[in-house]
Each structure stands twice: as C-alpha cells, then as structure tokens.
C-alpha positions in Angstrom: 122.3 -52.3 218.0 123.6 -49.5 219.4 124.2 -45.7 217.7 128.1 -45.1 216.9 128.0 -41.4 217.4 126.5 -39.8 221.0 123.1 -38.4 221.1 124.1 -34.8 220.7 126.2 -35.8 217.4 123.4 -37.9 216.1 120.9 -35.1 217.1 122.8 -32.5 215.3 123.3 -34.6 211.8 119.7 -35.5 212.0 118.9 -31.5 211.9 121.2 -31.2 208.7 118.5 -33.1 206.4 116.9 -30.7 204.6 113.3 -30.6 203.7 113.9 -27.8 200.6 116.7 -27.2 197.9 118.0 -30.7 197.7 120.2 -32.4 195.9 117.4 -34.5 193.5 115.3 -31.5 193.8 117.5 -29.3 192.2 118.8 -31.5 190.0 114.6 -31.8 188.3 114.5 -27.7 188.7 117.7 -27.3 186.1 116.5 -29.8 184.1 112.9 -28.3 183.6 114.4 -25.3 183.6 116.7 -26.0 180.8 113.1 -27.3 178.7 112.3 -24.5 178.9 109.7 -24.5 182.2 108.9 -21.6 184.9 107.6 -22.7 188.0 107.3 -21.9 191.4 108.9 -23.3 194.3 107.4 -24.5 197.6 104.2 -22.6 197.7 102.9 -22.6 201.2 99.3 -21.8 200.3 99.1 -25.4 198.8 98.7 -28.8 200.7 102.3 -30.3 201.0 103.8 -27.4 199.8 104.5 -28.6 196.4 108.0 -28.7 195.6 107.3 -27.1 191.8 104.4 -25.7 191.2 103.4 -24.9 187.0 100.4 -22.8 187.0 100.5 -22.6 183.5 99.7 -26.4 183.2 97.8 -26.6 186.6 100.5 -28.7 188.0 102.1 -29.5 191.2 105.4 -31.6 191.5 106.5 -33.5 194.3 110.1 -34.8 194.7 110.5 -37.5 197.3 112.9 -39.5 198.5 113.1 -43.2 198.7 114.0 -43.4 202.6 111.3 -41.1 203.9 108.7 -41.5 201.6 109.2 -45.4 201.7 108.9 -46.0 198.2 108.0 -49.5 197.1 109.9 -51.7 196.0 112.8 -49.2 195.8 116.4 -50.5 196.9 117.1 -47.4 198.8 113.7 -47.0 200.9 115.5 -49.5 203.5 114.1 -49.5 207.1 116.5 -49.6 210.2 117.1 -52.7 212.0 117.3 -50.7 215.1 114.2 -49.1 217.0 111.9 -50.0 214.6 109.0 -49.2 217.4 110.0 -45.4 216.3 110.5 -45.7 212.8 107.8 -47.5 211.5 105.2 -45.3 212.8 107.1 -42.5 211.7 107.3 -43.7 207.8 103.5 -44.4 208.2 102.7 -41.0 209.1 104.8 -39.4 206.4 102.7 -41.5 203.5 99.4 -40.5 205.3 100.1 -37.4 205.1 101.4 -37.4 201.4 98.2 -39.7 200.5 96.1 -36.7 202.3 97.6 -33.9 200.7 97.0 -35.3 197.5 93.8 -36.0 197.6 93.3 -32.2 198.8 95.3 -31.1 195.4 93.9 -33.8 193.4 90.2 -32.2 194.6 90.5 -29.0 194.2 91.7 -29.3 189.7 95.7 -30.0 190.6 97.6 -32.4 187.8 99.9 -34.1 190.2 103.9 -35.7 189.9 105.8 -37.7 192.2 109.2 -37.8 191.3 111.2 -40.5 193.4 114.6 -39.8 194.1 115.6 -43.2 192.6 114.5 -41.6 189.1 116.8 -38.8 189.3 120.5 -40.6 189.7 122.6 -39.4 186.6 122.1 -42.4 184.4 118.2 -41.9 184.5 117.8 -37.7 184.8 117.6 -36.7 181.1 115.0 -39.5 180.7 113.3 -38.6 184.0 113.1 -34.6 182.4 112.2 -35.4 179.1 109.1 -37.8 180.5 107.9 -34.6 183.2 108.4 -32.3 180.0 105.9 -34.7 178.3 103.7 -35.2 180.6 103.1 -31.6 181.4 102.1 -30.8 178.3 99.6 -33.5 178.3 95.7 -33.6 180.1 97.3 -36.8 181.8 96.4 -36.2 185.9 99.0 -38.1 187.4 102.3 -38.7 187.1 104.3 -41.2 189.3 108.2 -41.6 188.5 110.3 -44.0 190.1 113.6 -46.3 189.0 112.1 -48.1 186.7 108.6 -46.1 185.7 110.1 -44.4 183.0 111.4 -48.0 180.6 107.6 -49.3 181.1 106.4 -46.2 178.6 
C-alpha cells in the first residue's frame, strides 16, 4: 500500500513524535504528583533514561507506549501492513533494548515500573495512580501496568 502524504510530509510528522513530556507521561507525573510524590525526570546517568525516577523508594518508572513498545496483547500495539521488512526489526530492537536496560537497573538495586499507555486512558488513570502509589511504598521489585493489570489485583 502506498503512503498518502509525500516523503518530506511523512518525514516531517514522523520527527514530531516525542520521546519526552508526553501526553500519558504527564498525565502519571500530575497524578503522582498530586499523592503526594517527588521525582526526577529523565535522568541520563541511568540505563533508559528512566522516565521518573523516586530515589526516596529506589525506583525507576518507565511509561511506554503500546505502538513502540509492542505491548502484548494490547489493541493499540498494531503493526503496519505496509513495509513490514522495516518495521518489525525496528519493534524488535526497541524491546531489546528495554529488556537490556532493565536488567542493567534491575542489577545494580533499581525497583522497576512499566506503565503502558493503555493503563493511562481517563477511565483507568486514577486506578493506574493509586496502584503506582501502592506499589512504591512497598519492597515489591517490579511493577508492570497495562489495560487490564490493574482489575487482576
């Protein structure tokens, strides 16, 4: 199938996806906030550059998104029909990468949280904040929070 915008329009809204400050991601960061939580944001002397980082509870959150981090089992980490010869190895590279950097964090005494971008949409964020809120305060290492994580607790 062929692209409905020209390369240089395509190019140009591919550039506008922001790796920092988005829209799920800020959404956590006013929610913890209102909790009552400090953190950090996006410290680059840490693998992955955690999106929050909580020293006080020797934490690290990452929020992903469905699409790029290819979620499983998520509605919204579709694949596209076209090209799949570039995408594929493109997804697989992004969850090697997250799989490394965790294991780096996860080494060196770091209580890690995925947040999926799927447990962030309106009807689910106050549940999504209150379970981070409860997890941080607990000794639990991991943390992985996707659509439907947060009804199995």
């Amino acid at each position: 199938m062929t692209d409905i915008v020209d390369q240089v329009t395509r190019s140009r809204m591919m550039a506008g996806i922001k790796g920092k400050n988005t829209r799920p991601e800020m959404l956590l960061r006013r929610g913890l906030h209102q909790r009552g939580f400090r953190f950090r944001l996006h410290v680059a002397g840490l693998p992955g550059h955690p999106d929050l980082v909580l020293r006080k509870y020797h934490a690290v959150i990452f929020v992903h998104g469905c699409y790029w981090h290819r979620h499983d089992n998520c509605r919204f980490a579709t694949t596209p029909k076209s090209r799949e010869e570039f995408w594929l190895p493109k997804f697989k590279t992004t969850v090697e990468r997250d799989t490394r950097n965790q294991k780096i964090l996860e080494e060196n005494g770091w209580r890690i949280a995925i947040i999926w971008e799927c447990a962030l949409r309106s009807t689910q964020a106050s549940m999504t904040f209150d379970t981070v809120a409860r997890w941080l305060k607990t000794n639990e290492p991991w943390l992985d929070l996707g659509q439907f994580s947060i009804w199995r607790e």
